[in-house]
C-alpha positions in Angstrom: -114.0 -27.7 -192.3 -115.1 -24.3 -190.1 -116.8 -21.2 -191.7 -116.3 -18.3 -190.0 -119.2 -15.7 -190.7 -118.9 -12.4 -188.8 -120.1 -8.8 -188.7 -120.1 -6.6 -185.7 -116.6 -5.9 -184.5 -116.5 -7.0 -180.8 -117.2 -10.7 -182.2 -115.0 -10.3 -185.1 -111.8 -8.8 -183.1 -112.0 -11.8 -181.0 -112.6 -14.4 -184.0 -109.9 -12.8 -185.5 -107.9 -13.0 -182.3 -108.1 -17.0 -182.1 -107.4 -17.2 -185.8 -104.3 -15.6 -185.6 -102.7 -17.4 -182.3 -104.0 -20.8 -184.5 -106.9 -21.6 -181.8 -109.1 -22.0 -184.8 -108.3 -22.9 -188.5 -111.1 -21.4 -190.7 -110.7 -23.2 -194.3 -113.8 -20.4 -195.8 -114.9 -16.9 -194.3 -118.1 -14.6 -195.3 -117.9 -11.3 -193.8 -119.5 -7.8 -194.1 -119.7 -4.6 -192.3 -116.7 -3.8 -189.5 -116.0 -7.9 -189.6 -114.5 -7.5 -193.1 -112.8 -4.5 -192.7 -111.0 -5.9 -189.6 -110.3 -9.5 -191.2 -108.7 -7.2 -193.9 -105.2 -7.0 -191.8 -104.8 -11.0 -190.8 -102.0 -12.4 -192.4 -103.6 -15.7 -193.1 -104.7 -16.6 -196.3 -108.4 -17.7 -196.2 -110.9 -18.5 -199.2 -113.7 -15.9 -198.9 -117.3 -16.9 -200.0 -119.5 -14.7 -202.0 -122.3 -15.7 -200.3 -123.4 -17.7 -197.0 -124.9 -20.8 -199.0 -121.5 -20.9 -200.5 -119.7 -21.0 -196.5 -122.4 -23.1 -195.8 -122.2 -25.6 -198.6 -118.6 -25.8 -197.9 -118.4 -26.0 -193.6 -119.5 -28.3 -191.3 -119.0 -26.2 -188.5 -119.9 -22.7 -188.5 -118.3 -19.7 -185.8 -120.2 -16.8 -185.9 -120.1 -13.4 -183.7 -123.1 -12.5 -181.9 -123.7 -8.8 -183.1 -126.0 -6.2 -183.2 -126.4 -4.2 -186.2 -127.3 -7.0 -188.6 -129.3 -10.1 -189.3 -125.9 -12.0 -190.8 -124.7 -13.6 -187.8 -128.8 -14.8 -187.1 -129.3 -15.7 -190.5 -125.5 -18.0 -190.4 -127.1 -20.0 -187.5 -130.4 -20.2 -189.0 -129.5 -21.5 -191.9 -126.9 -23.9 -190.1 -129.4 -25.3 -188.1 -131.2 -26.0 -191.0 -128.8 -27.8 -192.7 -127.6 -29.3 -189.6 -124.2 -27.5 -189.2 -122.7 -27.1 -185.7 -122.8 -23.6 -184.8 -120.7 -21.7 -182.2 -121.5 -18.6 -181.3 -118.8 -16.0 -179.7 -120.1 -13.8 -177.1 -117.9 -10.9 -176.8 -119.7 -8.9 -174.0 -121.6 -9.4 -170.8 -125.1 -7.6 -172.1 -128.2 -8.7 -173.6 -127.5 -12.4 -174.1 -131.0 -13.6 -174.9 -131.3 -10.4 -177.2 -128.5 -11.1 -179.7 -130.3 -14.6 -180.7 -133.6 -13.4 -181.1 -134.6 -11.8 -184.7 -138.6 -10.7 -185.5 -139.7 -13.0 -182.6 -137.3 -15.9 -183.4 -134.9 -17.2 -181.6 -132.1 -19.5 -183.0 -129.3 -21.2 -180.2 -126.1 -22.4 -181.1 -125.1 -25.7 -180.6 -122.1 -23.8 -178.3 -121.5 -20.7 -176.8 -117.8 -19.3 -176.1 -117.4 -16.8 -173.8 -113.7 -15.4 -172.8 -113.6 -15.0 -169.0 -115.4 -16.4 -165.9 -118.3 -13.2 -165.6 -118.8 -14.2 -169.0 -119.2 -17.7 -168.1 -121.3 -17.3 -165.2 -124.2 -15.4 -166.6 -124.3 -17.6 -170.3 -124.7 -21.1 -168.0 -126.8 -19.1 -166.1 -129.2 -18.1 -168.5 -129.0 -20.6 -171.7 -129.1 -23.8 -169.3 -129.4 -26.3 -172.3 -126.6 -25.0 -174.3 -123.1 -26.1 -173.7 -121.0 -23.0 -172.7 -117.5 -23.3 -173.2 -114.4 -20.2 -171.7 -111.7 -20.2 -173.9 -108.8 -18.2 -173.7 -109.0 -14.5 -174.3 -106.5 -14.0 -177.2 -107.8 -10.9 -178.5 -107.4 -8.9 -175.0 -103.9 -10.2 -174.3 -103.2 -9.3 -177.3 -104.3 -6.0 -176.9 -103.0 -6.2 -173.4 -99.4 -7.0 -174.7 -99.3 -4.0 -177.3 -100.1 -1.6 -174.7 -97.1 -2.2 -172.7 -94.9 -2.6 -175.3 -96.0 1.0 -176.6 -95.0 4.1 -175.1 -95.2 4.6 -171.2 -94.9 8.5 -172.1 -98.5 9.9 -171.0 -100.1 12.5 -173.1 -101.7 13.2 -169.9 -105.3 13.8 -171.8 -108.4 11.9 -171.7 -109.3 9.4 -174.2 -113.5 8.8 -174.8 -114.7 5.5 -176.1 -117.3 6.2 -178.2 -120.6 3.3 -179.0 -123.9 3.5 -180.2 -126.2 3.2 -176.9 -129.5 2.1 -178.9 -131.7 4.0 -176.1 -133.0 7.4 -175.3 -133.6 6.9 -172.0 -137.1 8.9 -172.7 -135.2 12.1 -173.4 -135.3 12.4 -176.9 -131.4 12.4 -177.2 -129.2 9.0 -178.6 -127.8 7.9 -175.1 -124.4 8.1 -176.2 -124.8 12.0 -176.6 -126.1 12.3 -173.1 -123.1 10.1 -171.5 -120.6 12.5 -173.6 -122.7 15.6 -172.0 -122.3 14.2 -168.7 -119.1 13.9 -168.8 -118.2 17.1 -169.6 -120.0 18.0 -167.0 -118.4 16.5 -164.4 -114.7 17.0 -166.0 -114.4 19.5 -163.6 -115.2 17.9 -160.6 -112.5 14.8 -161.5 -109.4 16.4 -161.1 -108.8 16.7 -164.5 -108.0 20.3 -165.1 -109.0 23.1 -167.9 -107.3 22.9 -171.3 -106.9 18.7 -170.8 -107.0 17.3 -174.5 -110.4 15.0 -175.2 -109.8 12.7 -177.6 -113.1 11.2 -178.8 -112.5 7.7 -180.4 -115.6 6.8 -182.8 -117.1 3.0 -182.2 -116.2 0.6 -185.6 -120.2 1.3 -186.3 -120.0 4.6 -186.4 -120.9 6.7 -189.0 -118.3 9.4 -190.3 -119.0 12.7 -188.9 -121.1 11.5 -185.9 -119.4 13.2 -183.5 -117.9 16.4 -185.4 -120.5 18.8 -183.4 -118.2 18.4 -180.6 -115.3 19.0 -182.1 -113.2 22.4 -180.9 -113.0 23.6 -177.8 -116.0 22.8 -175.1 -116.3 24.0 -171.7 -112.2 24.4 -171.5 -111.5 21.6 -173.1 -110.0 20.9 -176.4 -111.5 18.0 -177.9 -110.2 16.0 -181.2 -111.0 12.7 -182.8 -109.0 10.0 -182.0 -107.6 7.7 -185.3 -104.6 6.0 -183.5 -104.5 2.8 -183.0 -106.8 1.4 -180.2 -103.9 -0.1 -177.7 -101.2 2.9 -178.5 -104.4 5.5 -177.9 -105.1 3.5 -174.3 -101.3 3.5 -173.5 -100.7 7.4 -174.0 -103.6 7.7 -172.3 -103.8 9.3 -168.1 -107.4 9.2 -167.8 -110.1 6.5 -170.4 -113.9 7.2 -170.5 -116.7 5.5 -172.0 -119.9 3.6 -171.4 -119.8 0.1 -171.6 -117.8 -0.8 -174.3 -115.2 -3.7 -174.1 -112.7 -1.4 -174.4 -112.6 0.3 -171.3 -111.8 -3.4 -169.9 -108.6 -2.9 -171.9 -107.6 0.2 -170.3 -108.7 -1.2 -166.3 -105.8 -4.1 -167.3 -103.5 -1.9 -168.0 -104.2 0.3 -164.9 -105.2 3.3 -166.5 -107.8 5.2 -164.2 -111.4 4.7 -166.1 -114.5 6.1 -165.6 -118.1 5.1 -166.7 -119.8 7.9 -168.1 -123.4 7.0 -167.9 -126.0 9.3 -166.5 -127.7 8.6 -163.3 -131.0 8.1 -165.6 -129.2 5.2 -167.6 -129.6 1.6 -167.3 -126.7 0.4 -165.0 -123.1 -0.5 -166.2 -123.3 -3.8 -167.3 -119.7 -4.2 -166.9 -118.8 -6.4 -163.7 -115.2 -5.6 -163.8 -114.0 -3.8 -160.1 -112.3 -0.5 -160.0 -114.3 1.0 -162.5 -115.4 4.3 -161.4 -119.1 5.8 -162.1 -119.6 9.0 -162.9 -122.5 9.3 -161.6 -121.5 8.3 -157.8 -119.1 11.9 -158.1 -121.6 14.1 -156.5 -121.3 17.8 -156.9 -119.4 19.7 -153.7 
């Protein structure tokens, strides 16, 4: 019987994604944060735990996403292991792999790790040698992939920003992700993208409500809105995508939309190894 225990959305979107193409048959879920809300929309009818001992006391094989912004998905393996559960973790990114097992000093493996595409695979073989690392297919991004294409070709001809919490300051006393948006609108002008463009500012899952309403209005000669459509319509009506390194912008390189990375020249690199993404930082002022 598989549990499914998830919490940060990248993880969850692509859990979801192998759920509903029948890749995985979850019998019990436990979910909280932007994992439940997204598991809100599947279609398949799932008993829902009130707790993890109840998933727990109920699986013998747990999936869990490999998030961020809580302890759940640490706490599901911890307790797994304990109980001697298999456990496989989803990696949803290429970042901070060692990071996303580790909680107050601890680190907890998986039995497995699933990764969705060869970059992916690479670095997780690479760098958890005694873990079996399995690539399965990407459902979520063909998925998305599939929508986009199927939605209107009809450009807006505006920019859509792909917002995400950075978690660094990059010793400037200013969340990351404020300094990327800042750089960017510095170097609109520079990218052929002219005066009076619309900026629509899509807000991570994690974000909270109003995070970004200080740049609402018009900035610099551009009007800039927030963005509430869905994710593959927003990419599709899209001429120009932005961002840092979220997953997304992955989305919008597949479906050959021209995307630029946004971090500074003072960030840490892009840590996405996907080709014909274009750094902001490499446009140099005339």
């Amino acid at each position: 019987m598989i549990g499914l225990v998830c919490h940060d959305a990248g993880g969850a979107n692509q859990i979801k994604a192998m759920v509903e193409d029948g890749f995985i048959k979850p019998s019990i879920t436990y979910l909280e944060g932007p994992g439940e809300r997204l598991f809100q929309t599947l279609k398949a009818r799932i008993n829902k735990a009130v707790n993890l001992d109840q998933l727990l006391d109920a699986a013998s094989t747990l999936i869990s996403g490999t998030g961020w912004a809580s302890d759940l998905e640490h706490q599901a393996r911890l307790q797994a292991k304990a109980r001697n559960i298999q456990s496989i973790a989803v990696l949803d990114h290429w970042t901070n792999y060692q990071e996303r097992f580790i909680r107050n000093g601890k680190t907890i493996l998986p039995d497995e790790i699933w990764v969705v595409d060869e970059h992916a695979y690479a670095k997780a073989n690479k760098e958890f040698p005694g873990t079996k690392i399995k690539q399965v297919p990407d459902f979520y991004t063909q998925k998305l992939i599939n929508q986009i294409r199927s939605s209107s070709s009809k450009s807006s001809l505006g920019l859509l920003y792909l917002l995400e919490p950075i978690r660094s300051e990059w010793g400037r006393s200013v969340p990351g992700e404020f300094q990327a948006l800042d750089f960017l609108m510095e170097k609109l002008p520079l990218l052929g993208i002219p005066p009076g463009t619309p900026i629509y500012l899509r807000p991570h899952p994690s974000d909270p409500v109003g995070k970004y309403d200080v740049y609402l209005g018009q900035k610099n000669g551009y009007p800039i809105t927030l963005d509430t459509d869905d994710l593959a319509h927003s990419i599709a009506v899209a001429k120009w995508v932005a961002g840092c390194n979220t997953f997304a912008l992955t989305l919008a390189l597949a479906a050959g939309k021209k995307v630029f990375c946004s971090l500074p020249p003072w960030a840490h690199p892009c840590v996405l190894p996907h080709k014909n993404l274009i750094q902001l930082k490499d446009v140099l002022n005339p």
